[in-house]
C-alpha atoms as one frame of an Amber mdcrd trajectory, in Angstrom:
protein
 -55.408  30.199 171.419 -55.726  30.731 175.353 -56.021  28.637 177.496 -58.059
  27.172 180.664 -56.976  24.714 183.186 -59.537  22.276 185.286 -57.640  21.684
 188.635 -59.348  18.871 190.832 -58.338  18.678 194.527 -56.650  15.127 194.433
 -53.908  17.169 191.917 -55.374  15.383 188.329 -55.686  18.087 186.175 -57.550
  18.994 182.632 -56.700  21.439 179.933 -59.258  22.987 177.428 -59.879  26.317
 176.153 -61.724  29.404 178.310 -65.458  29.421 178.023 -67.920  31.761 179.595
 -66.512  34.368 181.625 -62.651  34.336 182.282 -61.349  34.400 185.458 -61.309
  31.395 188.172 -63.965  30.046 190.285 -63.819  26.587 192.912 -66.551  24.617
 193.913 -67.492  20.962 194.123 -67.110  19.012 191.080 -70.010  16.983 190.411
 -71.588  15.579 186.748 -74.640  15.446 185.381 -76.273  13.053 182.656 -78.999
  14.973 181.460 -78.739  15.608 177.708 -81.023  18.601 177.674 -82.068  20.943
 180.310 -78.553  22.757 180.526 -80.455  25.931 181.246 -82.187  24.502 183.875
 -79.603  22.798 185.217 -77.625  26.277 185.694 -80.207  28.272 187.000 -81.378
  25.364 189.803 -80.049  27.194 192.899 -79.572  23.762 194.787 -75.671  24.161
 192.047 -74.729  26.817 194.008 -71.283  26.798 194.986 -70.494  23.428 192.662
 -68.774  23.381 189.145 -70.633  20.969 186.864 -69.834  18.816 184.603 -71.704
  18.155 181.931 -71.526  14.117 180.398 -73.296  15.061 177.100 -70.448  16.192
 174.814 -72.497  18.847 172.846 -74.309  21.621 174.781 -75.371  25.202 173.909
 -77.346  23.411 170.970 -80.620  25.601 171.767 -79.098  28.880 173.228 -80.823
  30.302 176.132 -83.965  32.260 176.341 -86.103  34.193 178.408 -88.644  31.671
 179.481 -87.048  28.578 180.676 -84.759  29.409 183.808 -85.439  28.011 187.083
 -84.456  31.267 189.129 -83.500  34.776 188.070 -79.544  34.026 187.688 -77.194
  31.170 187.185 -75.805  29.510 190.261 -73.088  27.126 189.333 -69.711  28.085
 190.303 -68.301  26.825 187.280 -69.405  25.052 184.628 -67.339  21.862 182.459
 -68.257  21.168 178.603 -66.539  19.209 175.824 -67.758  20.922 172.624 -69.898
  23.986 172.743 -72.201  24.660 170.057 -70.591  27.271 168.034 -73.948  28.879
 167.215 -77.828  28.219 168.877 -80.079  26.857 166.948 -83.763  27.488 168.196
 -86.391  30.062 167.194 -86.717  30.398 171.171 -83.293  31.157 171.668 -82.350
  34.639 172.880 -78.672  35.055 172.929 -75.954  31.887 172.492 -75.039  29.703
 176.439 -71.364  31.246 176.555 -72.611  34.822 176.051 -74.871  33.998 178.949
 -71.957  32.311 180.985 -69.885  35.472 180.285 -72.351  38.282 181.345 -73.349
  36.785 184.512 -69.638  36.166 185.524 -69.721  32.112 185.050 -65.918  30.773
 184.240 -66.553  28.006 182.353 -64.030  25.755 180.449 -64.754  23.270 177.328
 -62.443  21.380 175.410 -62.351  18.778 177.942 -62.532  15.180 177.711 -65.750
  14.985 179.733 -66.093  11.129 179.920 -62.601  10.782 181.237 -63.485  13.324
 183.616 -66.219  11.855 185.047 -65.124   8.391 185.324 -62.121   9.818 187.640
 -65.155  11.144 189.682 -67.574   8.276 189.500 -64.244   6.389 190.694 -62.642
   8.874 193.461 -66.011  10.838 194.133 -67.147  14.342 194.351 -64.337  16.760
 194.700 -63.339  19.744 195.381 -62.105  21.721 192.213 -61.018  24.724 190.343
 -61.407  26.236 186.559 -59.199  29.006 185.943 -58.401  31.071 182.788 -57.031
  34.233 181.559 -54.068  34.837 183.769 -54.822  32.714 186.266 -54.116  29.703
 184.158 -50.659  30.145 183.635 -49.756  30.438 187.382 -48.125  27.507 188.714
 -50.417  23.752 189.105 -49.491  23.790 192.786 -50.149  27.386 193.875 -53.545
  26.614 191.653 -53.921  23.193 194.103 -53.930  24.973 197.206 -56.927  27.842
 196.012 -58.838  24.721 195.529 -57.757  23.097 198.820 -58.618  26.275 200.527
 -62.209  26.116 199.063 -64.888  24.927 202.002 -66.255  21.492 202.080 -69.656
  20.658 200.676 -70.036  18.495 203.696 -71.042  20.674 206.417 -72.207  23.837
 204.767 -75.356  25.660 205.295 -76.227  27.381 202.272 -79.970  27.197 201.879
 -80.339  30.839 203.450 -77.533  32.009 200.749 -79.927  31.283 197.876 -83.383
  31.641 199.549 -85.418  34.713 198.393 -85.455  37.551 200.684 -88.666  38.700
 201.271 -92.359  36.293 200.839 -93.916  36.527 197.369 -97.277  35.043 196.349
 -97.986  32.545 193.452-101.646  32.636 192.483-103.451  29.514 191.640-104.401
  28.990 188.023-108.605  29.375 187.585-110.191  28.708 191.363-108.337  28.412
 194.252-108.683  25.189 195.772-105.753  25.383 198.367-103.409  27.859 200.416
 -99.825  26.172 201.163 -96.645  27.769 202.770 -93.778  26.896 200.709 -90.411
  27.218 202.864 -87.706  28.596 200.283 -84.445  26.637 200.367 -83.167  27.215
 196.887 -86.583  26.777 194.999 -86.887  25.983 191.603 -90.018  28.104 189.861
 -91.293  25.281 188.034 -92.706  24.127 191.622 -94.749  26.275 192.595 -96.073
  26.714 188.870 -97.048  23.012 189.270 -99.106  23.793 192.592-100.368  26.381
 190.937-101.833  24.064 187.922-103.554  22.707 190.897-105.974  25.091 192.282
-103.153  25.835 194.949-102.011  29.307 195.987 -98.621  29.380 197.066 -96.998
  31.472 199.728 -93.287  30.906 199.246 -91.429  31.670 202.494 -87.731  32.548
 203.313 -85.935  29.648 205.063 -85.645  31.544 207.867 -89.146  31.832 208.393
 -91.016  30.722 211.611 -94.454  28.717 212.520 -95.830  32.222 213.073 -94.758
  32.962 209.693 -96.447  30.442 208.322 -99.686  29.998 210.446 -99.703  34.075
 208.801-101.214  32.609 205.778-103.506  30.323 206.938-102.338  26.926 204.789
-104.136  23.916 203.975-100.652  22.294 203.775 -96.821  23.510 203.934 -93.702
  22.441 201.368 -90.386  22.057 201.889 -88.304  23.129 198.595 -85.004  21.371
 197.195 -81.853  23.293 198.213 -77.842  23.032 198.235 -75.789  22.172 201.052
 -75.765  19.826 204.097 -78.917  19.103 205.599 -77.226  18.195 208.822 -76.758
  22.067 209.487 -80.452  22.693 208.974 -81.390  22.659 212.365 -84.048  26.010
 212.113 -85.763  23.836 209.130 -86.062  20.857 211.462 -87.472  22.507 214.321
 -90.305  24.586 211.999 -91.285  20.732 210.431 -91.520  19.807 214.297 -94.039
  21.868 214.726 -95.656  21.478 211.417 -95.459  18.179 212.289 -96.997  18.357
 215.261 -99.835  20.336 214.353-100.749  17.713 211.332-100.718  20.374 208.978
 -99.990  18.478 205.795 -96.427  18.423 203.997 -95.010  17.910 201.011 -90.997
  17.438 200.286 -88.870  17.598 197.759 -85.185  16.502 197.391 -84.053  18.707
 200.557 -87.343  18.581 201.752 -87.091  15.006 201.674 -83.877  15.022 203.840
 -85.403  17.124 206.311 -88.261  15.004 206.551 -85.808  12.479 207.829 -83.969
  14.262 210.161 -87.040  14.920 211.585 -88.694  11.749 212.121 -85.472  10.811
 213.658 -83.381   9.272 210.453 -79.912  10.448 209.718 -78.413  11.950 206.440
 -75.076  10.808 204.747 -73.250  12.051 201.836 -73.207  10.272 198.617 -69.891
   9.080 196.698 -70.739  10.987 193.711 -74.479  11.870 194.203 -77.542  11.906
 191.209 -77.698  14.492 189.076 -79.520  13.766 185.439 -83.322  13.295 184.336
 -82.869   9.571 183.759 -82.620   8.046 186.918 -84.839   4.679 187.559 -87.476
   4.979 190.447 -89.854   2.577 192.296 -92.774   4.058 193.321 -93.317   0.884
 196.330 -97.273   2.580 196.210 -98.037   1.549 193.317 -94.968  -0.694 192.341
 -94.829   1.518 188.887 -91.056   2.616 188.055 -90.603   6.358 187.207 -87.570
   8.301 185.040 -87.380  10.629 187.042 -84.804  13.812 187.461 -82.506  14.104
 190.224 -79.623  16.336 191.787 -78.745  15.432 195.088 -75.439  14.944 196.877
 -76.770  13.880 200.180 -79.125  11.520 201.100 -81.538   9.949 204.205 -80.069
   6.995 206.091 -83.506   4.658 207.054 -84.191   0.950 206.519 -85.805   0.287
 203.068 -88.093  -2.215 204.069 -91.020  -1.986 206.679 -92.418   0.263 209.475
 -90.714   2.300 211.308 -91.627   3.827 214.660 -90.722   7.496 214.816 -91.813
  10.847 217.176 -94.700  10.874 214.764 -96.296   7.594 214.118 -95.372   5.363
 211.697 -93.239   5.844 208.755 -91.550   4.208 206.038 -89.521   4.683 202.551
 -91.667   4.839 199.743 -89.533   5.148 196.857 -86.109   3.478 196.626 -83.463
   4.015 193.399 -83.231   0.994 191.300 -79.465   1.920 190.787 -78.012   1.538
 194.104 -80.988   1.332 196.980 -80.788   5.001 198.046 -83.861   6.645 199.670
 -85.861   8.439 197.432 -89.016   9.181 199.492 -90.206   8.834 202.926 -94.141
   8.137 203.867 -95.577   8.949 207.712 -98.901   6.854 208.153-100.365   8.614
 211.296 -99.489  11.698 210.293-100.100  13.761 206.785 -96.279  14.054 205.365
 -94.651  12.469 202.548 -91.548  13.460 200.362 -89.488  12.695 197.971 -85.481
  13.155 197.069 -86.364  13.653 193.267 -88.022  16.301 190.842 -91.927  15.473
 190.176 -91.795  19.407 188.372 -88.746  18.717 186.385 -89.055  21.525 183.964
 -86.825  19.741 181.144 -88.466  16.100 181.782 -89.213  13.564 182.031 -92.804
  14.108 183.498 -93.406  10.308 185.179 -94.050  11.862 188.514 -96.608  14.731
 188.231 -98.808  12.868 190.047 -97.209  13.673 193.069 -98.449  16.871 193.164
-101.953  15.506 193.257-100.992  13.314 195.899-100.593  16.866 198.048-103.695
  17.807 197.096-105.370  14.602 198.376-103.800  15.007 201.432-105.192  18.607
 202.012-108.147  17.341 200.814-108.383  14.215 203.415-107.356  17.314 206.310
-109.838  19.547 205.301-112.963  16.476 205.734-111.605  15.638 208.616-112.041
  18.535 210.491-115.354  18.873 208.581-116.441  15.626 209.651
């Protein structure tokens, strides 16, 4: 049997068998806990350029069909499993995950001792790595080591333009429209604005290049910031437009990049994370309400504020809303003198869990609160 070689950049390496298309891709090696979702999970485009790991040792269970992507095409890089399912087993399913992997060019590599795998990273942290097969996987370790040494660093890289969509595209609201919002594109997942839909909202989704003119073009009750790969300290553009969203108290929404860029521009910094959250089980406080949410998350990056009480920023007031019972990282920011909020998680989370829906009603108060006030 062939076979296909996992090459991280600290030299460790990890044999298993070719999987998906066959060939060699590098990324970032990161892991993620969910234990369902895989198809989601490969078509989020805030994977793009990482190789993911997958903790759950059986995946492909349910195939892959045509309803449940979060984009048009996969983004990982590269893609880690333990023990594919040798056949799908779903009356949804459309074709099996490594046929999928293979025809949209995804090396992927299973066989792998998974939990081993991601202890190293839990231990050393996100890393730079390689899967080759085919050919490729019989050239020497170290000539292997330095493709994936060559590979750019997560850290630093803009990359929300790679995977925003080109041109604007319009998603009606479901029954009456209630609302208009902008939605900047920076690696969007459809689920989001299907969810804003649900609502009565019409969404506009923008490139991330777009400007304020681009988005006063629509006329919004409120604007959204989307999740997204890469650094956020390269999103300068982003940061300027939410200035002068900002400024104009148009009311905002963010999510997981969103959320970071939120920060920046209130005046907070942004650091990477060891080994990040990725998974649909991670435990959130909600300090509103003091409920605790499971909640799904895939973030390598993160806002650097204090946790507890007000902070004075450009715009008012602000302070973190939701915190991570696992470590204390940010996971939402709240201005109180001017209409913005966002959080670093996934309130749509397509695959579950569903805890924080509500969050999208929470927009829609806020557009509702903007739109009395300028009646009153």
């Amino acid at each position: 049997m062939s076979e296909a070689l996992l090459v991280l950049e600290d030299g460790r390496t990890f044999r298993g068998e070719p999987y998906g298309a066959v060939g060699r891709c590098v990324g970032e090696a990161v892991f993620s806990t969910g234990m369902t979702g895989y198809q989601e999970t490969l078509t989020d485009p805030s994977y793009h350029r990482q190789v993911v790991v997958q903790t759950a040792p059986h995946i492909g269970n349910t195939g892959v069909n045509d309803e449940d992507g979060e984009s048009s095409r996969i983004w990982v890089s590269g893609y880690v499993v333990r023990d594919p399912s040798p056949r799908p087993s779903s009356w949804r399913s459309r074709r099996s995950l490594g046929d999928e992997l293979a025809a949209q060019g995804v090396v992927a590599i299973a066989g792998v001792d998974t939990r081993a795998l991601t202890r190293h990273l839990r231990e050393r942290g996100a890393m730079r790595a390689g899967v080759f097969s085919g050919p490729d996987a019989a050239l020497p370790v170290p000539q292997l080591l330095d493709v994936v040494r060559s590979a750019p660093q997560m850290a630093g890289s803009a990359l929300a333009e790679e995977v925003s969509t080109e041109r604007p595209y319009l998603v009606e609201a479901l029954g009456d429209r209630r609302f208009t919002v902008a939605a900047i594109d920076l690696g969007i997942k459809s689920m989001t604005p299907q969810r804003m839909a649900e609502r009565g909202m019409a969404v506009h989704v923008l490139p991330a290049s777009s400007t304020l003119d681009d988005v006063l073009a629509v006329s919004p009750d409120g604007v959204f910031f989307s999740n997204g790969p890469g650094d956020p300290a390269t999103a300068d553009d982003q940061v300027a437009l939410l200035h002068e969203v900002l400024d104009r108290r148009i009311p905002f929404f963010g999510i997981c990049f969103g959320n970071q860029l939120l920060g920046r521009a209130l005046g907070f910094g942004t650091y990477k994370l060891g080994y990040g959250h990725r998974g649909i089980n991670q435990p959130v406080m909600d300090r509103t309400t003091g409920k605790v949410e499971v909640t799904a998350h895939n973030h390598g990056f993160a806002v650097q504020a204090p946790l507890d009480g007000e902070v004075s920023t450009p715009f008012g007031r602000a302070r973190v809303s939701h915190v991570c019972l696992n470590d204390d990282v940010v996971e939402g920011l709240e201005c109180l003198d001017v209409p913005a909020f966002s959080v670093q998680y996934h309130p749509e989370a397509a695959a579950g869990p569903h805890d924080a829906g509500y969050l999208f009603d929470r927009f829609a108060d806020l557009m509702t609160d903007a739109r009395d006030g300028k009646d009153a």
